[in-house]
C-alpha positions, 0 to 999 in steps of 0.5 A: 500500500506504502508504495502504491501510495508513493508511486501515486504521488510521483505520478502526480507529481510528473503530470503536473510538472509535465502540465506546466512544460506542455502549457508553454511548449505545446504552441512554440514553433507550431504553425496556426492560431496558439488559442486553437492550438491550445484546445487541440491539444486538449482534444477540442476540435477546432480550424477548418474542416475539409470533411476529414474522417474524424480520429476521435480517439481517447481524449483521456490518453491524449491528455496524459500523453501530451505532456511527454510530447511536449517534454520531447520538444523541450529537448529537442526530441521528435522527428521530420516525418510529418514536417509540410513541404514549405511553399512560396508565395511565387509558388502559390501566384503559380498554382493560382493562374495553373493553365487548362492545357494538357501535353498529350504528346510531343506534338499535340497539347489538347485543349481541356475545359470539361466539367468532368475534368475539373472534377478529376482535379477535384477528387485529386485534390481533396485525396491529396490534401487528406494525405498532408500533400498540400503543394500538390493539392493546390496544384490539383484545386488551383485546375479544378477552379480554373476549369469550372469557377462555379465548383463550390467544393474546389473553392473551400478546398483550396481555401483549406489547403492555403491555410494549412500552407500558412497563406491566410489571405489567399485561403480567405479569398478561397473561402469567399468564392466558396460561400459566395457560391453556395452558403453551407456550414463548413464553408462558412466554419471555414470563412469564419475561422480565416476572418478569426485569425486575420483579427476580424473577429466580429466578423468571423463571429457573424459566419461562425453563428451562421453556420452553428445554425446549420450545424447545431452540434457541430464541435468544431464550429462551437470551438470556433465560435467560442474562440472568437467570442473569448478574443472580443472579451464575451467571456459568457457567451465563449464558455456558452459556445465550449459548453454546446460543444462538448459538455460543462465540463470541457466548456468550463475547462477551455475558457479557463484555459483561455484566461489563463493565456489572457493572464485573467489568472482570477477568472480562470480559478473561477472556471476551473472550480466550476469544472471541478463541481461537475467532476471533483476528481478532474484532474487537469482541473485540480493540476492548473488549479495547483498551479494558479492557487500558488501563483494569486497567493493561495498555498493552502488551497495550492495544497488542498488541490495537490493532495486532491489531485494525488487522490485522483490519480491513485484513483486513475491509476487503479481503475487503469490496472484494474486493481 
């Protein structure tokens, strides 16, 4: 019992050290939005969306993982396996004006201009881009909407693909030829999150509200919304936003999360006990609360909450060994 007891204790003592190490590594040298990248980590949903089948996976295993990850940055682990392909913006004016001709041979090049064909392009484009192989999907995209300029999905493809490219502009203009054409949830999620992260956020929060009335339930939208609204200071309706998307606790969880990156450390307590009313034994609750409580001059609740969080991690580790 002895050393269970004390194994329990150094495990709650690494995954708050960890915590602390993942909270300020987890956005460094990462490309796209620190806030979203926040939430991410924590398993929310957030970004654009180009339909891709979506890996849920354990959220509790991706919790207590990533702070080892982070660990792995800090110290120069990791490798380049899934490092993108930079481009250029020369690259990028390329992709854009793509021709509509095709070499069928040394001797003859076939004018191309069928629907069919910018479907072609289409599909490759979109199968490109869910394989990470974004210079190629522009390429693909880039065709398709030369070939047929009215192809909604080509347009919002392209769009995602220049995002995850880093060329936020261009994505926005991609994203405006989408909805301009046709109006639905994920063109408008997508419009709506560009608009956030160029700083237009009462603009994004106006398509980001529309496409949650097309798509009530849809998480990445609540989280992208809730984002927006966090950014104009509606602290309320953020956390109303992060609580349709995945439940109290995980609403109370990311606004606290939000005002701790804002330095509102006070406000963020406040969320972090709300979660914690929900569910006692949280246990990202109980380490940020750890670690704040120290921070505003609280060493009796810092203590309070340390020894909760050991409790809840014995607790954790027994139902895991089934003990």
């Amino acid at each position: 019992m002895r050393k269970r007891r004390i194994l329990a204790v150094l495990i709650a003592f690494v995954l708050t050290i960890a915590a602390t190490a993942t909270w300020s590594a987890s956005t460094d040298e990462r490309d796209g939005d620190p806030d979203a990248i926040v939430l991410d980590d924590s398993g929310s949903e957030t970004g654009t969306s180009a339909e891709q089948p979506k890996k849920k996976g354990n959220k509790v295993v991706k919790v207590l993982t990533a702070p080892f990850k982070a660990f792995g940055r800090l110290f120069g682990g990791g490798n380049d396996e899934n490092k993108i392909e930079r481009m250029t913006e020369k690259d990028a004016e390329r992709f854009a004006s793509v021709g509509v001709e095709r070499i069928e041979d040394a001797r003859t090049v076939k004018h191309v201009s069928s629907a069919s064909s910018a479907r072609e392009h289409l599909d490759a484009g979109r199968e490109l881009l869910l394989n990470g192989k974004y210079n190629e999907a522009v390429s693909e995209l880039s065709t398709a909407v030369s070939l047929d300029p009215k192809l909604t999905e080509a347009h919002n493809l392209l769009g995602v693909a220049f995002d995850k490219k880093g060329f936020g502009e261009r994505a926005k203009e991609s994203f405006e030829r989408a909805v301009k054409l046709e109006e639905d949830a994920e063109t408008l999620n997508n419009l709506g999150f560009a608009l956030y992260q160029s700083g237009n956020y009462r603009a994004a929060i106006d398509r980001l509200k529309r496409a949650a009335r097309l798509a009530p339930n849809d998480e990445r939208i609540l989280n992208n919304l809730g984002l927006a609204y966090c950014r104009l200071g509606k602290i309320d309706e953020a956390y109303k936003a992060f609580k349709r998307a995945a439940g109290p606790v995980t609403g109370n969880l990311n606004t606290a999360k939000m005002l701790e990156r804002f330095g509102r450390e006070d406000d963020a307590i406040r969320y972090y006990e709300a979660a914690r009313q929900v569910e006692p034994n949280n246990t990202i609750a109980l380490r940020r609360l750890a670690d704040l409580y120290n921070r505003v001059g609280r060493p009796a609740d810092a203590e309070a909450a340390r020894a909760a969080l050991v409790i809840a991690s014995n607790g954790t580790m027994l139902v895991t060994s089934g003990k």
